[in-house]
N, C-alpha and C positions, 0 to 999 in steps of 0.2 A: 622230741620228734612229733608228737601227737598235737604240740603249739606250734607248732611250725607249719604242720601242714594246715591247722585252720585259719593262721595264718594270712597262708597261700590260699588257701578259699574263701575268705575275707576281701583278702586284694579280686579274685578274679571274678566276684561276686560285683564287685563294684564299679569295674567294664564294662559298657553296653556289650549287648548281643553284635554288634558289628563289629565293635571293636575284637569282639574275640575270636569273629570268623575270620576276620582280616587277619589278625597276630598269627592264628592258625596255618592259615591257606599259605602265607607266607614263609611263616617257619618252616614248611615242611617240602616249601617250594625250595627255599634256600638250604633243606637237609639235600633234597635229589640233587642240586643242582650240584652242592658242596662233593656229595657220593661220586657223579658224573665226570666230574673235575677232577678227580685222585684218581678215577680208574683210567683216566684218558691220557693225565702226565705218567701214572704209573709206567703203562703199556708201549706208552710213546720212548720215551727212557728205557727202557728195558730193549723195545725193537733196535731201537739207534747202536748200545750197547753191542748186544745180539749180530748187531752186520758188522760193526767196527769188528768185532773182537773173531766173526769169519774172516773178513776183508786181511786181517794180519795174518791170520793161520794159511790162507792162502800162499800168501808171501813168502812166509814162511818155507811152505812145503816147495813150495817151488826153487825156492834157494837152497834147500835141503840136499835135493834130487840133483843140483851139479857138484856134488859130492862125490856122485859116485866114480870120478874117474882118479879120487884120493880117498882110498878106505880108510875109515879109523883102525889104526890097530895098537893094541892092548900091548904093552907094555910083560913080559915075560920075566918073572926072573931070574938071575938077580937083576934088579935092577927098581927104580919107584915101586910102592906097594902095589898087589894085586887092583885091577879097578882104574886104574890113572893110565891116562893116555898119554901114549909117547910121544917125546918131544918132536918128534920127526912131525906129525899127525896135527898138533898144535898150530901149524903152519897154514894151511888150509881153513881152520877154524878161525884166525886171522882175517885170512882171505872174506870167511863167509859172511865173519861179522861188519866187517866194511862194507861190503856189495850191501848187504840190506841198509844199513844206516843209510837217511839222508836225514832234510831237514824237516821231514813228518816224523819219520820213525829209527829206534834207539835199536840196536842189538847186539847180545850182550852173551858171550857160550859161560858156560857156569859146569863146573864141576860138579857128580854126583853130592860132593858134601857142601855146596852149597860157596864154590872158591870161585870167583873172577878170573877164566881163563883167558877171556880175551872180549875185547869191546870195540865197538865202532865209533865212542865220541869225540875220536881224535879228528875225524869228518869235521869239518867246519859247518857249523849252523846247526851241528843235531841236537837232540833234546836230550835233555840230562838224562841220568841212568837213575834207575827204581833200583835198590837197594832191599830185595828179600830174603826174610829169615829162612831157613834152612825147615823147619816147621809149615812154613805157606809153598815152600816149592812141596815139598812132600806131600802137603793134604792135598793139594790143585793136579800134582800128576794121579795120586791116587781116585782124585774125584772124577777125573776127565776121560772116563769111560768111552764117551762116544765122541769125544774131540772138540767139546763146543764149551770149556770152559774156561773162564777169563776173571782179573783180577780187576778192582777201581784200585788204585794206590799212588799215595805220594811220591815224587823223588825230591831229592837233595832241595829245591827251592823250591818245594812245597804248591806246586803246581798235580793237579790229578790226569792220572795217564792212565790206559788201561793193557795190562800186561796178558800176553799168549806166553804158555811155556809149551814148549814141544822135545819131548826126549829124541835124545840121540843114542840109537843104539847099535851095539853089535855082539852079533852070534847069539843075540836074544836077550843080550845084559846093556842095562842103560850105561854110556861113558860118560857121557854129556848134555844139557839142558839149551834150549839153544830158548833165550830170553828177547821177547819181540816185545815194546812198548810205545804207544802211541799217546799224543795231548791226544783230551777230549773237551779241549777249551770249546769247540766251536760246538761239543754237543751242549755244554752246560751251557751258553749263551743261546741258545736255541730253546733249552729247557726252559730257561728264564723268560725268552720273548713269549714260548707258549703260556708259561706259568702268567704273566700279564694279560696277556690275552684272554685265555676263559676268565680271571678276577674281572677283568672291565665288562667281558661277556655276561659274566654272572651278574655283577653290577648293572649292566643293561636290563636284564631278564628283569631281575625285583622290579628293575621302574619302570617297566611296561607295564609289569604285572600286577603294582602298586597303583599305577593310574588306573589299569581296568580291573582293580580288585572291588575297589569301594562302588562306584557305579554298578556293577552287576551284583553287586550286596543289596543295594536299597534296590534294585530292581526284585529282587530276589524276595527281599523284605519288606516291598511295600504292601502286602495283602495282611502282612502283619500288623504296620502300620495302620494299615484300614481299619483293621481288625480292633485296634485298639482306641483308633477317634471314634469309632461307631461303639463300643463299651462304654465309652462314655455319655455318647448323645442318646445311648441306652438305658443308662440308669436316671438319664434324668427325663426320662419317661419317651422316647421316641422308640417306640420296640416295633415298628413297621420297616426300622432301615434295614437292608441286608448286604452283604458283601457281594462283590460284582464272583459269579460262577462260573465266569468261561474264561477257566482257568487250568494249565495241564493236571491229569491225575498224580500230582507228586504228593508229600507229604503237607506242602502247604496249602495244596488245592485241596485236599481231603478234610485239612484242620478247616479249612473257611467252608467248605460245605458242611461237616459237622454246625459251626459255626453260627451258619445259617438255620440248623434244623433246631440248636437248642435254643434260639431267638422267637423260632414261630411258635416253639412249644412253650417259652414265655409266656411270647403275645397271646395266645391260646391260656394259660394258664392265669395270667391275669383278666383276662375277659371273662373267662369263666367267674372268676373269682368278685370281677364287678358285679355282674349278672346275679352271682348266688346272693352276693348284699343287697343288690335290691330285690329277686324273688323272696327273700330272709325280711325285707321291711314288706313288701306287699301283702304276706301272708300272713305279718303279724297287725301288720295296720286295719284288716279286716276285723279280726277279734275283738281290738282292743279299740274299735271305731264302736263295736256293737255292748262291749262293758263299759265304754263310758256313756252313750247314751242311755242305757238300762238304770243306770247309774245315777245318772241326772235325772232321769224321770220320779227315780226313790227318795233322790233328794229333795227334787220338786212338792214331794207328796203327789204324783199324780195318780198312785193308786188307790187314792183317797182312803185307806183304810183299807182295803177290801183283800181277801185273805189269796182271794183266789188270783185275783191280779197281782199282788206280790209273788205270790209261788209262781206265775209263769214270768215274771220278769227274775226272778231267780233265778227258775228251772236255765232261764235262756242264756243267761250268766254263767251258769255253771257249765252248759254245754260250749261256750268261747273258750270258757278255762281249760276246758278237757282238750278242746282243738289244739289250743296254743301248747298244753303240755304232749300231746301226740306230736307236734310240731319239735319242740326239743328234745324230745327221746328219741324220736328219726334223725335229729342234727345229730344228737351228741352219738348215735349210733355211724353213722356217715365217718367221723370224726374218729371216732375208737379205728374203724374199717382201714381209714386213710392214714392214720400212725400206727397201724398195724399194734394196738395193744387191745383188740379185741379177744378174750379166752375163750375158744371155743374146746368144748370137751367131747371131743370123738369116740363114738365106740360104734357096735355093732347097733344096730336101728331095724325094731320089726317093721320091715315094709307094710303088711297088713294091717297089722294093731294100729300104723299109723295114719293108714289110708281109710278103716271104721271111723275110727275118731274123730279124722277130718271130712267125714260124711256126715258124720251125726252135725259136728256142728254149720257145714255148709246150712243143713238143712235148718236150723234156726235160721241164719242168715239169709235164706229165701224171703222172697217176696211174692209168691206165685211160682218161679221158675219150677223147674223138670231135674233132680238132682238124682244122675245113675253113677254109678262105679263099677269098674272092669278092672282085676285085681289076679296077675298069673298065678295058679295054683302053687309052686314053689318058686316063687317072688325070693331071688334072694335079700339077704341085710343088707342095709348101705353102711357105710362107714360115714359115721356125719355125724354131728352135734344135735340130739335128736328135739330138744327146745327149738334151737335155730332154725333147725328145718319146718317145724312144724308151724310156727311163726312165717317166714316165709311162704310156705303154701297155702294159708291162712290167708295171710296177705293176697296172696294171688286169685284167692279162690273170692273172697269179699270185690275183688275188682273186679271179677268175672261177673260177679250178679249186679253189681253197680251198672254196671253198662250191656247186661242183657234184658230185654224186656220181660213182663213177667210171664207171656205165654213162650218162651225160648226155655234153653236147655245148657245145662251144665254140666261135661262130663268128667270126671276123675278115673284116669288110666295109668295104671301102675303095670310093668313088665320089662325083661331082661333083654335087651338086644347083645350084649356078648357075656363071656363067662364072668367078666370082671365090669359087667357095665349095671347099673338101673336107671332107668326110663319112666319116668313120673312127667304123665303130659295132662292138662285140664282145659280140655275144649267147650268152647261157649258160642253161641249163635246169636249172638250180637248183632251190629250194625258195622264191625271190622274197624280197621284202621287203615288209612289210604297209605301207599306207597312209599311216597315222599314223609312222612313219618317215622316209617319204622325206623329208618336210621337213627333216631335221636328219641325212642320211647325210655333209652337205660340213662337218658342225661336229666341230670338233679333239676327238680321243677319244672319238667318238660311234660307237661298236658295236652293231647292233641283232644281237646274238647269237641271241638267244631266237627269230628269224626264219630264220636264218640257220645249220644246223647245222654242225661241224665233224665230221671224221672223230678218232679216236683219237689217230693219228702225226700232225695238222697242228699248227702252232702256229699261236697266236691272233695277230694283230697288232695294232696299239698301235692303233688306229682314230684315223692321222694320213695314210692312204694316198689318199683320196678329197678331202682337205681339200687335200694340197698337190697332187695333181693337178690340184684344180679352179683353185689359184692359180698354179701352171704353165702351165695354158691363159690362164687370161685375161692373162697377164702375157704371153703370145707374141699377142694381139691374138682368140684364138679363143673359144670357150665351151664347156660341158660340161653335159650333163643326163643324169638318169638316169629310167629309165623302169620297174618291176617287176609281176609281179602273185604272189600267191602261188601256189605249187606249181607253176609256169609259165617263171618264170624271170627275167633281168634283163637289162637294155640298157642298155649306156653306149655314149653318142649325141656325138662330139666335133666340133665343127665350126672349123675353117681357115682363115684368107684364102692364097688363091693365089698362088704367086712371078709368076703371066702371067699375064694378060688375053687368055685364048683366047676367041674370040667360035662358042662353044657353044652354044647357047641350049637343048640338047635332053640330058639324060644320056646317058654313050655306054653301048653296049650293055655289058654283063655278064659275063666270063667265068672260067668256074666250074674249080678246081682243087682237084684232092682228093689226099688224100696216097694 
């Protein structure tokens, strides 16, 4: 069973997609049609039946009813057993069954036990006599409750008639069966021209429905189509094409608008990724411009000996080498971030002890600047990697003084704005960042220098420092914005979730510490 069905999944695997909408739509056209078609010969045949089989009872009763001016009467003893009618009486039933016979219809009076008491096929032209078992008269008078039931049955040459039985009674006891049968050749040939009729009808449907099946298929499927010559003028490097979008919201318009977005986010994704290869050689090319000419000059001997000129073409060497390796511990940190196998180890984090710290060493890191701290008196813990973080604000805080002059200011502000939040903001009085900037300060190697001045002694940084910060915070659960104006200065704005659930509801008061 279980090969069979793979099979059959094998085979319908190796269908195109049209083909199988087609087989589909079809089969299930030709299931209704096939349903439609049975219920309509069903019901049709049954009604036809249903008025024959009134049409005779009528007849019937009506031949019945001139009966009455010759009662049946019952035979008394001694004489025939109780039940059989007398001979006298048999006369009239003669009578009755000739009057009905012609050459449509047979009638035939039957004794309770099922006996031939008299018949009408001595009529010229009538239709032969149905011949029933004593078993079907019985079940049909028992069945025929409300008077509306009828027989299909053979007679003698095998021709289908449909027989009325209608008792004959008296003083409330059946005598007699009075048997009324009609051909219903003309319904079965009726049956048959219908029954031709819906097949050629149904036959007509499929091949209409065949010719506008496949056209409205590839109509249906050509965004799929598209879909799929553009995957390929896409992999071989054309990621600007997109599918045509004015298209209804069905499932196929949704698939080609999806379609569309993960195409830009491609093109987007490979652009980036050109970019980051050449900011990745530009940044190394500087270095490694400056150790090989260091390099050459020691080759050259151009520092004639001299001790002191060696150590600064050293010193100068070694501080490339430092770049280039701050350089690859930011990539390969980027990298750990972006395959998510960076381990960061979360625990409860003193806000304070880590805001002193990151004061003391701001303050080496000065150049003249103004370095204060404002620090909420019950600051609660963060929940964060307390390295990580501390690296990161480090980070932030070194860019802060990089690009504030030295008579400007630094500030570090730690406090809670909800019971489950912390608020670590480090404001600087800079020269800001313009506008059109800020959107793209968190993208890899993105330097808005020309906003941003440096002092002579600073060195530039690889403008990889805001990027991995900003994936440092969000990978510890928090978030990061930055806020600038020009000539005024900048704010980076860090927000926390909390190691506790202090039920706060109010920030605590403020206090203020100055070196």
């Amino acid at each position: 069973m279980g090969k069979s069905k793979q099979r059959w999944r094998y085979i319908a695997n190796q269908i195109s997609i049209r083909w199988r909408l087609a087989l589909v739509s079809l089969g299930l056209l030709t299931l209704l049609l096939s349903a439609l078609g049975t219920i309509i010969l069903f019901t049709a045949e049954q009604a036809l039946y249903s008025n024959e089989g009134t049409s005779l009872r009528y007849e019937a009763r009506l031949a019945v009813n001139s009966l009455k001016s010759h009662p049946l009467r019952l035979v008394d003893a001694p004489g025939p057993p109780p039940g059989m009618l007398n001979p006298i009486t048999s006369v009239p039933l003669k009578i009755l069954a000739q009057k009905i016979a012609s050459t449509n219809d047979e009638a035939t009076i039957l004794a309770p036990d099922g006996a031939i008491i008299a018949t009408g096929s001595n009529a010229p032209f009538t239709p032969s006599t149905v011949v029933l078992s004593l078993t079907q008269i019985k079940q049909t008078l028992q069945n025929d409750q409300q008077g509306t039931s009828y027989l299909i049955q053979k007679d003698v040459q095998g021709k289908r008639q449909i027989v009325v039985l209608l008792p004959l009674e008296q003083n409330g006891q059946t005598v007699a069966v009075l048997q009324i049968s009609r051909p219903i050749e003309s319904i079965d040939n009726f049956m048959t021209t219908l029954r031709l009729i819906l097949l050629l009808g149904t036959i007509g449907a499929l091949g209409i429905a065949t010719a506008l099946t496949f056209p409205l298929i590839s109509v249906a499927l050509h965004p799929l189509v598209e879909m799929e010559r553009s995957s390929r003028d896409i992999a071989n490097g054309a990621l600007w094409l997109r599918l045509n979008t004015e298209l209804p919201n069905d499932e196929i318009g949704v698939l080609a608008r999806s379609f569309n977005s993960m195409v830009a986010q491609l093109e987007t994704a490979f652009q980036q990724q050109k970019r980051f290869v050449a900011d990745v050689s530009h940044e190394l090319r500087t270095p490694l411009t400056a150790l090989n000419g260091s390099l050459e000059m020691l080759l050259l001997g151009a520092d004639k000996g001299d001790p002191e000129t060696t150590r600064r073409l050293t010193k100068g060497m070694y501080a490339e080498v430092q770049r280039m390796h701050r350089l690859v511990e930011d990539l390969l940190a980027l990298t750990r971030l972006d395959e998510n196998k960076l381990q960061l180890r979360q625990k409860a984090v003193d806000i304070q002890k880590l805001m002193h710290t990151l004061y003391d060493q701001a303050r080496q890191l000065a150049h003249g600047q103004y370095i204060t701290r404002t620090i909420a008196a019950d600051i609660f813990p963060a929940r964060a990697d307390a390295d990580k973080l501390q690296q990161t604000l480090l980070n932030i805080i070194d860019n802060a003084l990089k690009f504030t002059p030295s008579t400007g200011q630094v500030k570090i502000v730690a406090y809670n704005e909800e019971p489950d939040t912390v608020i670590i903001e480090i404001h600087d009085t800079g020269k800001g960042i313009p506008s059109d900037a800020l959107p793209h300060i968190f993208d890899r190697f993105y330097r808005a220098d020309t906003a941003r001045s440096r002092s002579s002694q600073q060195v530039g940084g690889n403008g990889l420092g805001l990027a991995i910060a900003k994936e440092l915070i969000e990978a510890q659960g928090g978030n990061i914005i930055v806020q600038s104006q020009l000539d005024k200065g900048t704010t980076v704005t860090i927000r926390l979730p909390s190691a506790t659930q202090l039920q706060h509801q109010n920030t605590p008061p403020l206090v203020n510490s100055l070196p």
